[in-house]
N, C-alpha and C positions, 0 to 999 in steps of 0.2 A: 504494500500500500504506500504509493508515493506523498499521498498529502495523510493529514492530520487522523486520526481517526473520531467521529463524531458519535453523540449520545445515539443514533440509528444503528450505527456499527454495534456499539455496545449492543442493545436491543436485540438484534441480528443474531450474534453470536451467542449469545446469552439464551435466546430463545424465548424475551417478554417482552412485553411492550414498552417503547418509550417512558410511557407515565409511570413505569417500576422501576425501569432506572434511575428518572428523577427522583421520585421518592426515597431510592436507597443513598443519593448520594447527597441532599436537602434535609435526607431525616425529616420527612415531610407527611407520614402515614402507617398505617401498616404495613408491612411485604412476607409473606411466608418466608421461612427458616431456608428452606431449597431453594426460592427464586432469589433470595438475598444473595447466596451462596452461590449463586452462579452468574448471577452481577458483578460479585467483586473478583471470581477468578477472571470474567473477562475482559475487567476494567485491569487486571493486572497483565495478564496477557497479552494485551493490546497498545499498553501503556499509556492508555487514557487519561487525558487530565482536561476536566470539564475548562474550557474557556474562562478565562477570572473576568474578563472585559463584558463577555455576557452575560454572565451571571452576576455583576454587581449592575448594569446597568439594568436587568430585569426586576433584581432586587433594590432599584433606588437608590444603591449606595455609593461613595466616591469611586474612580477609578483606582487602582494602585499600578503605581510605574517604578521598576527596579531601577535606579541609577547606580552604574558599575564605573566608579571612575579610578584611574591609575595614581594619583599621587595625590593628597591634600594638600601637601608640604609646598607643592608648585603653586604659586598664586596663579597662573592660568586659572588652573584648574579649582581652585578655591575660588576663583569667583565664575566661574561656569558652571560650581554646584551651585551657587547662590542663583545666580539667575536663572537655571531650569528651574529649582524649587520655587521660585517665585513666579514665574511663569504658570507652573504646575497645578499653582496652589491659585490663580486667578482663571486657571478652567474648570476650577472644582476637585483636584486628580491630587491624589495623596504621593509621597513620592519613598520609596525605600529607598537609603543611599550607604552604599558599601564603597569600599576602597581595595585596590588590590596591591597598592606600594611597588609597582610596574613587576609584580612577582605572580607567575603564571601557577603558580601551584595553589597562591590564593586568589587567584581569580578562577580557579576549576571551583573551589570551593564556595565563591560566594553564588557561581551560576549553579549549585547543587543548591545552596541555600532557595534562590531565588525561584527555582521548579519546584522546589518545596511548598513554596507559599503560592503556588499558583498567581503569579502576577499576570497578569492581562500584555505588559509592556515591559521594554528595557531600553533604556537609552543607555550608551556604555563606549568608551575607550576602550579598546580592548589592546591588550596585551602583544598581539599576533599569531598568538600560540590559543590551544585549547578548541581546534577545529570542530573536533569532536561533538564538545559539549556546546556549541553555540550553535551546530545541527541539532541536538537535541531539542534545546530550545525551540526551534526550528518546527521540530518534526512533533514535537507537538501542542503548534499553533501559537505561541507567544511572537508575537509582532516586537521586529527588533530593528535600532536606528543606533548607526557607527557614529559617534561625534567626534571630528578631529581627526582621527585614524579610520581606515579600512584593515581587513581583511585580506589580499587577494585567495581566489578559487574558491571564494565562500560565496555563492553566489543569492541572491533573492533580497537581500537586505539594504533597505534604505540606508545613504551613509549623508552626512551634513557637514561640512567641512571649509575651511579657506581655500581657497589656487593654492595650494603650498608650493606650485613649479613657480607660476608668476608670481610670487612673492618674494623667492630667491631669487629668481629670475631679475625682479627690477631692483632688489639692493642692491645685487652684483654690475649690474648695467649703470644703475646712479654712480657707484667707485669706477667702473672704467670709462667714464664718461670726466670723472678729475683726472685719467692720468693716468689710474694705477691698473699693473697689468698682472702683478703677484697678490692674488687677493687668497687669502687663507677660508677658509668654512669649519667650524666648528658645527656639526648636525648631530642628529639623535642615530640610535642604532638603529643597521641597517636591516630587522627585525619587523621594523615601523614602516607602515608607511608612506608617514609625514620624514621621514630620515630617506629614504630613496627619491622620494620625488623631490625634495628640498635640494638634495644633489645633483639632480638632471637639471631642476631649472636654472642652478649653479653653472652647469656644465656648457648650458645651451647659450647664455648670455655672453660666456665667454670665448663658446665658439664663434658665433656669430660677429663675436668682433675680432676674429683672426687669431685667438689666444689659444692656444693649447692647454686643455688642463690639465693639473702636474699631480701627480696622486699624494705624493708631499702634502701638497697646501692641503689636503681633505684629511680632516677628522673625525669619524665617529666615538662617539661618546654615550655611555648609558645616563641615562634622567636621573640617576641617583647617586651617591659618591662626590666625591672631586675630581671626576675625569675632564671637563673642562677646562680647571686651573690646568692641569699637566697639559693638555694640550695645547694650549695657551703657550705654557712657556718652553713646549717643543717645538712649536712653528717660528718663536723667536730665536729660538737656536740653530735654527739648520742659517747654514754656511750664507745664502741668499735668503734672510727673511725675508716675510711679505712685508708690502707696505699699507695693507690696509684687510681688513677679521669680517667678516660675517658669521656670527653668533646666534646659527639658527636651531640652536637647544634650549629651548624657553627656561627649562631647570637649570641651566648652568651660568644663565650671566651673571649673577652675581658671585659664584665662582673665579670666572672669567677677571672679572674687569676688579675682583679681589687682586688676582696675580698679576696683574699688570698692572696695579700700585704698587703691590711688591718689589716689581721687579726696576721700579721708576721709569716707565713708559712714558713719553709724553706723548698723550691725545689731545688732535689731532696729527701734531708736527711727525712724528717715528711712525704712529699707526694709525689710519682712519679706523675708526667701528660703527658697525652696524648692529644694531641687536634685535630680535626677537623675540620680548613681545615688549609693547610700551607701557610699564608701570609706575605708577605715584613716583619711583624714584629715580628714576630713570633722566626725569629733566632736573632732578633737585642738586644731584651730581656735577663735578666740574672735571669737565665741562660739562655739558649737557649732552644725554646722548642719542643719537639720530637710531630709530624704530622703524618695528613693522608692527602696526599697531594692526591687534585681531579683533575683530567685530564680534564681542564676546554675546552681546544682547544677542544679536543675528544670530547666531550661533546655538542659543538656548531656543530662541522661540520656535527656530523652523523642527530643532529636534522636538520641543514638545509640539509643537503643532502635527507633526509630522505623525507621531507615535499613536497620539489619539485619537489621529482620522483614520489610522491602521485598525487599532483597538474596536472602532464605531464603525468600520465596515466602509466609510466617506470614499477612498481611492480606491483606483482602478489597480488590479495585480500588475506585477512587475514595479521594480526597485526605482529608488528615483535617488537622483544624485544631483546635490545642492550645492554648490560652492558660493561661497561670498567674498569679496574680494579685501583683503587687507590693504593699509593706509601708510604708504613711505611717508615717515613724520621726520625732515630733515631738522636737525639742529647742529652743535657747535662741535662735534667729535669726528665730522667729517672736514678733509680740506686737500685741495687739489696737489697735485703729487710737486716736489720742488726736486728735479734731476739734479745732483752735484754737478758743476761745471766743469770740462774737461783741463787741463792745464793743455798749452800748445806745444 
């Protein structure tokens, strides 16, 4: 059976009618000792899991939406739970919110958690890992929306997300538009991917302007740790540093741009930066630092918009894919390349 299986299937196999099913699994009446018994081996057998979205909407009750997100510690993502919840919570729609600390072992466990409670929805960063269970989920009928990240080969699933290409894309192209032609990338793993596409749009700005890119300058780095700073102050070492970072691992600027006071960097003059994402601190900083600001609002509403019209039946089958576009916000950390003058 490719799709879900529904209370008729139950019914079918079991050999009662619809309205025994219901009853057995509403606790809504009586049902003989035998017809119970053979309701719940088929609901075990089949792995039935009554719909949460219909059954709270028949019953009047809120919706309930799983949010599975990777890291709290990331202010991204700290304020992308605030705003789905608040979003969430102005369509009526209650929200669960788990964390999996970008650790795929607890994100298997919180999507066991979450088929537990029969949630209707899941809005969720995933991990990359745990194919598995996110078909499960799948398979039996919980309406699921990617925020941020994809999946690839996971197919059916709405995903909501920035251009993560044209957003490296035009940081990179703003620095080789001052000059500079060694631009470094500091991205997420390449696991994610917001960490692969971040690379390609990387890759593509600087072919386009005749640059070749040098697998030196490119960093991966995981979301969690100080892998950042070290990278940081491994692209300042190699023999031709760059002259200007693009810092598109949202967890690691502040990392980042720790080690490069360390190491008395001066921004802009020695390195242009670019960072990803634009936070309260970010212009408080001296200088002030030039962003890729994410359109976090954007971001929450189309996922809950998204998830509830799945949940209510509203769209049409087949996956839909939203991008929004991020905002290059130039300030004082960038500055056009200044060549040493030859001697004659």
């Amino acid at each position: 059976m490719n799709r879900p299986p529904t209370i008729r299937d139950v019914a079918k196999t079991a050999g009662v009618s619809v309205s025994v099913v219901s009853r057995v699994l509403n606790d809504s009446g009586p049902v003989a000792g035998e017809k119970r018994e053979a309701v719940l081996q088929a609901i075990e057998s089949m792995a039935y899991r009554p719909r949460a979205a219909a059954r709270e909407l028949s019953q009047g009750r809120a919706l309930t939406i799983g949010l599975v997100l990777a890291d709290l510690t990331n202010p991204f993502f700290a304020r992308l739970a605030d705003r789905i919840v608040w979003e969430a919570r102005a369509h009526g729609a209650q929200v669960v919110l788990m964390t999996t600390q970008e650790d795929p072992h607890l994100e298997a466990e919180s999507l066991d958690t979450l088929l537990d409670r029969s949630v209707g929805g899941v809005i969720a960063t995933p991990t990359g890992e745990n194919v598995g269970q996110w078909e499960k989920l799948q398979d039996v009928g919980v309406d699921i929306v990617f925020v941020d990240r994809a999946i690839d080969g996971l197919h059916g699933i709405d995903v909501v997300s920035i251009a993560n290409a044209r957003s490296a894309d035009t940081a990179t192209e703003s620095l080789l538009a001052l000059g500079h032609t060694r631009i470094g990338l500091i991205s997420g793993p390449l696991s994610t991917s917001t960490g692969r596409s971040r690379i390609a749009g990387y890759q593509d700005a600087l072919r386009r302007s005749g640059v070749s890119p040098e697998t030196e300058l490119i960093r991966t780095v995981p979301f969690r740790g100080d892998g950042g700073a070290d990278a940081a102050a491994a692209l300042l070492a190699l023999p031709e540093p760059p002259t200007a970072l693009v810092v598109a691992n949202t967890a690691q600027v502040q990392n980042v741009v720790r080690r490069l006071a360390q190491l008395g960097t001066s921004i802009p003059q020695e390195l242009s930066l670019i960072v990803f994402d634009d936070n309260p601190w970010t212009e408080l900083v001296t200088p002030p630092l030039s962003a890729m600001r994410q359109p976090i609002d954007l971001l929450a509403r189309h996922s809950v918009d998204t998830v509830l019209a799945r949940m209510q039946g509203r769209l049409p089958t087949g996956p839909r894919v939203i991008e929004v576009e991020a905002e290059l916000i130039i300030r004082s950390s960038c500055a056009a390349l200044i060549r040493p003058a030859h001697s004659a």
